[in-house]
C-alpha positions, 0 to 999 in steps of 0.5 A: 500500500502507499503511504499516501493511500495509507495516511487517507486510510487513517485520516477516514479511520480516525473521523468515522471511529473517534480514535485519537491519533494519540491513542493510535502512537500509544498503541503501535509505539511511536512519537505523536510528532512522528504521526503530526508529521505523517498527517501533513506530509511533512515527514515521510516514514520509515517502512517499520512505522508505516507497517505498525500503521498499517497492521494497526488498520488491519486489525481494526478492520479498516483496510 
């Protein structure tokens, strides 16, 4: 999946559940700045962060 399909996946997970993004780093171990960052394309991510996200969506059944 692309990092740009994966950051619309998230944003659309956290407006239709609730889920804060905070509750999100808590869960899959990173940096809130390291999501910020994501959220506005300011920051690419290393592969290992984006898979934690991506497993986080999975599991959660937004994939």
């Amino acid at each position: 999946m692309y990092e740009g399909d994966l950051r619309e996946r998230l944003k659309n997970y956290v407006d239709t559940t609730g889920v804060k993004y905070t509750y999100i780093c808590k869960k899959i171990d990173i940096h809130k700045s390291t999501m910020s960052h994501f959220i506005i394309r300011d920051r690419a991510l290393s592969q290992k962060t984006l898979d934690k996200i991506y497993n986080y969506l999975f599991e959660n059944n937004a994939l």
